[in-house]
C-alpha positions as CSV (number, residue, x, y, z in Angstrom):
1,X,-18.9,-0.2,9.5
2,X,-16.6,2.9,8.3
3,X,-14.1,0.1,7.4
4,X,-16.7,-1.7,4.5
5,X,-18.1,1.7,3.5
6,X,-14.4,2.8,3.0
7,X,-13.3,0.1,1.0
8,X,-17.1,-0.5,-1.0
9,X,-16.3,1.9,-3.5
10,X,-13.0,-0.4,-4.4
11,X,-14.4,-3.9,-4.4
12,X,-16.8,-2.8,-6.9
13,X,-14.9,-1.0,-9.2
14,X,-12.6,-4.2,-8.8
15,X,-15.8,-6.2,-9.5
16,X,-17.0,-4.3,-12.5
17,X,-13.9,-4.5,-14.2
18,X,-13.5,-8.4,-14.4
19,X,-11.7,-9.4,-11.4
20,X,-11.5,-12.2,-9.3
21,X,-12.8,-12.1,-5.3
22,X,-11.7,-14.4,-2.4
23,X,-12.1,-14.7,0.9
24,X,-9.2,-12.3,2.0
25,X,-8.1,-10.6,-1.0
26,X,-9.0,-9.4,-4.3
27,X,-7.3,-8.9,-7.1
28,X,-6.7,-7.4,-10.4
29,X,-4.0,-6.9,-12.9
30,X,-3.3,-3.9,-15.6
31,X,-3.0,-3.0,-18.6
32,X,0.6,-2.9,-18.0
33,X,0.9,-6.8,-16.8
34,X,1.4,-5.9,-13.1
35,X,-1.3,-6.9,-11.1
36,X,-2.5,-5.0,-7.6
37,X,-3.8,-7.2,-4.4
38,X,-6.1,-5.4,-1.9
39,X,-6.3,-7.2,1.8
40,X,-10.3,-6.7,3.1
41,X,-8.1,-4.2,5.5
42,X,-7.0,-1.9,2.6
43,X,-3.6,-2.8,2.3
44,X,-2.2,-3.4,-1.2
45,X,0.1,-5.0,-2.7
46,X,1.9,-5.1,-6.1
47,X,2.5,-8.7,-7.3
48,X,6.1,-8.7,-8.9
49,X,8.6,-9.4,-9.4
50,X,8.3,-12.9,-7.3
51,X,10.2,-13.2,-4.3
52,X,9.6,-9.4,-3.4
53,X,5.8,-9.9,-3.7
54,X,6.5,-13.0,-1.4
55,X,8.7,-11.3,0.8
56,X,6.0,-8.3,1.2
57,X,3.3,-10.5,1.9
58,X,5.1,-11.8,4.2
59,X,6.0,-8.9,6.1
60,X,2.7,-7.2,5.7
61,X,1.3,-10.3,7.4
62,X,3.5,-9.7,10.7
63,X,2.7,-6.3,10.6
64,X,-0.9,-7.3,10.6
65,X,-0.5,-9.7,13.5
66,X,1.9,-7.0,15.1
67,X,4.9,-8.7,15.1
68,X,6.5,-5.5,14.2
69,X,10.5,-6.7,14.6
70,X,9.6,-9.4,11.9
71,X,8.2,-7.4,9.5
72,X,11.0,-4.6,9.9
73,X,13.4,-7.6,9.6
74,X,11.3,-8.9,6.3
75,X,10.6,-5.3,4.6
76,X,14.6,-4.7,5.2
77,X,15.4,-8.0,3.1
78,X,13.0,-6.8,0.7
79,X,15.0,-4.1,0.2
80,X,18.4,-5.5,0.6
81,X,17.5,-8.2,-2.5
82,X,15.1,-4.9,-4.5
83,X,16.6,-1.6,-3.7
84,X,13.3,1.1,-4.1
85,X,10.7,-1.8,-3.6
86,X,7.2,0.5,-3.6
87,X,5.8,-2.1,-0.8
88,X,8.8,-2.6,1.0
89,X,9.5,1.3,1.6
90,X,5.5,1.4,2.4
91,X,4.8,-1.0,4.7
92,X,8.6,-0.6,6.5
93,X,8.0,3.1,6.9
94,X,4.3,2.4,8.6
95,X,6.2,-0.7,10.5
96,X,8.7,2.5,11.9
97,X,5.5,4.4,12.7
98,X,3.7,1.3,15.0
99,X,7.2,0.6,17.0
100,X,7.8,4.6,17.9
101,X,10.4,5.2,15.4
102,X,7.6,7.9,13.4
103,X,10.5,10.3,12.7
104,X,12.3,7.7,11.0
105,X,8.9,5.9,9.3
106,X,7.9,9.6,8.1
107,X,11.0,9.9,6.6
108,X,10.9,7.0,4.9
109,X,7.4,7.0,3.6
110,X,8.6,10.6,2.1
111,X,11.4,9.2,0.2
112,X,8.3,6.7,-1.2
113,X,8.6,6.4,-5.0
114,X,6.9,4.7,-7.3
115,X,8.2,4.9,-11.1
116,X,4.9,3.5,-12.7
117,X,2.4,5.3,-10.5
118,X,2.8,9.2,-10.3
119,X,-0.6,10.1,-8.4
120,X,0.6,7.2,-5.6
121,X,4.2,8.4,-5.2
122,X,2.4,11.9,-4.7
123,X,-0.1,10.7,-2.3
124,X,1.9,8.9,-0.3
125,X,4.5,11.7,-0.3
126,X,1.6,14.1,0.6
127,X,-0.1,12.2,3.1
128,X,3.1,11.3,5.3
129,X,4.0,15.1,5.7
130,X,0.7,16.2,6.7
131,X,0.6,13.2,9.2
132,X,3.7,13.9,10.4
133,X,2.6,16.7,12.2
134,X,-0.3,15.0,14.3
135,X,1.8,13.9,17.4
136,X,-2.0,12.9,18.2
137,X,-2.5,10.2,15.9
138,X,-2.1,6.5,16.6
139,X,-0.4,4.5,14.2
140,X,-3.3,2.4,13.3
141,X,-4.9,5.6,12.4
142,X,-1.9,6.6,10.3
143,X,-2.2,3.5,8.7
144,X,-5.8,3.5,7.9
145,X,-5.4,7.2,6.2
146,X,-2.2,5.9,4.4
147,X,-4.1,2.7,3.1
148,X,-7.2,4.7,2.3
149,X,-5.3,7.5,0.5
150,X,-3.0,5.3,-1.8
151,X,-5.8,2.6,-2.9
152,X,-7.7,6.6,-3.9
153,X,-4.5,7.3,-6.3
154,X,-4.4,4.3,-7.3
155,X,-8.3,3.6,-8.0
156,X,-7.6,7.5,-9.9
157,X,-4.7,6.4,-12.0
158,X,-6.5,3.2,-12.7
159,X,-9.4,4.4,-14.0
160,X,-7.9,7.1,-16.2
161,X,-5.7,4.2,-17.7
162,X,-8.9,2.8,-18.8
163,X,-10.5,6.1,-20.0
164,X,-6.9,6.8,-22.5
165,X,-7.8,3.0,-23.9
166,X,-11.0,3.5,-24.5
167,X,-10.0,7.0,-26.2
C-alpha cells in the first residue's frame, strides 16, 4: 500500500498533464524533447539517446529480477559507449549497493550528475551521503528512498518548467 500511495501523487500529475499510461510504465516527454519513463516500481528512466535508453532498460530489468552481475555488466557498457550517462551512473551505483560493494555504489551515486536537471543531480548527490551512513539499511530500502527522492526533484523541476511557460 505505501508503494501506490508513494507513487499516486506522480501518476496523476503524469495523467493531468497529457500523457500516456500502460500496463508497466508511464510516460511523458518535456518541453525540452526528452522524454522521462517511470516503472509502477518508481524507477525512471530518460529515453535518449537510443541505444543508452536500450541499454538502461536493459540493465534496470536485471537489476529488477536481481541478476545483479548482468546489470553491472550492462550499466558498465552504458558507460563505456556514453561516458556520464544519468541512468547508467544511477542504477550501476544502486547495482554496487545490492551486491555489497556500498562504499563503491555511494561513491558513485555521489559523482551523479545530470547537466539538464539541477534539483536531481542535487538530490541524488544529497540522498546517497545521508544514506551512506545507515550501515542499517538494506539495499532495497536504499533504493526505494533513492527512487522516491529523484522522481520528487524531478516532479519539482518539472512542474516549475511548466509554471516559467506559462509565465
Amino acid at each position: 500500500m505505501e508503494r501506490i500511495t508513494s507513487i499516486l501523487p506522480v501518476l496523476l500529475l503524469l495523467i493531468c498533464s497529457g500523457c500516456m499510461v500502460t500496463q508497466s510504465t508511464v510516460g511523458v516527454s518535456t518541453t525540452s524533447g526528452r522524454g522521462v519513463w517511470f516503472s509502477t516500481y518508481g524507477d525512471m528512466l530518460y529515453s535518449g539517446p537510443g541505444p543508452a535508453y536500450s541499454n538502461n532498460r536493459q540493465g534496470l530489468q536485471e537489476l529488477l529480477n536481481n541478476n545483479y552481475e548482468a546489470a553491472e555488466k550492462t550499466f558498465a557498457t552504458t558507460l563505456e559507449q556514453y561516458p556520464g550517462n544519468p541512468d547508467a551512473v544511477y542504477y550501476l551505483g544502486l547495482t554496487l549497493i545490492y551486491q555489497g560493494k556500498r562504499e563503491e555504489g555511494f561513491a558513485l551515486l555521489r559523482q551523479f550528475r545530470d547537466p539538464l536537471r539541477y534539483r536531481i543531480t542535487q538530490a541524488v548527490q544529497w540522498w546517497a551521503d545521508y544514506l551512506e551512513k545507515k550501515p542499517e539499511l538494506t539495499p532495497k530500502k536504499i533504493h526505494d528512498v533513492m527512487n522516491k527522492n529523484r522522481v520528487e526533484a524531478y516532479n519539482k523541476e518539472y512542474r516549475e518548467r511548466r509554471e516559467r511557460l506559462w509565465d
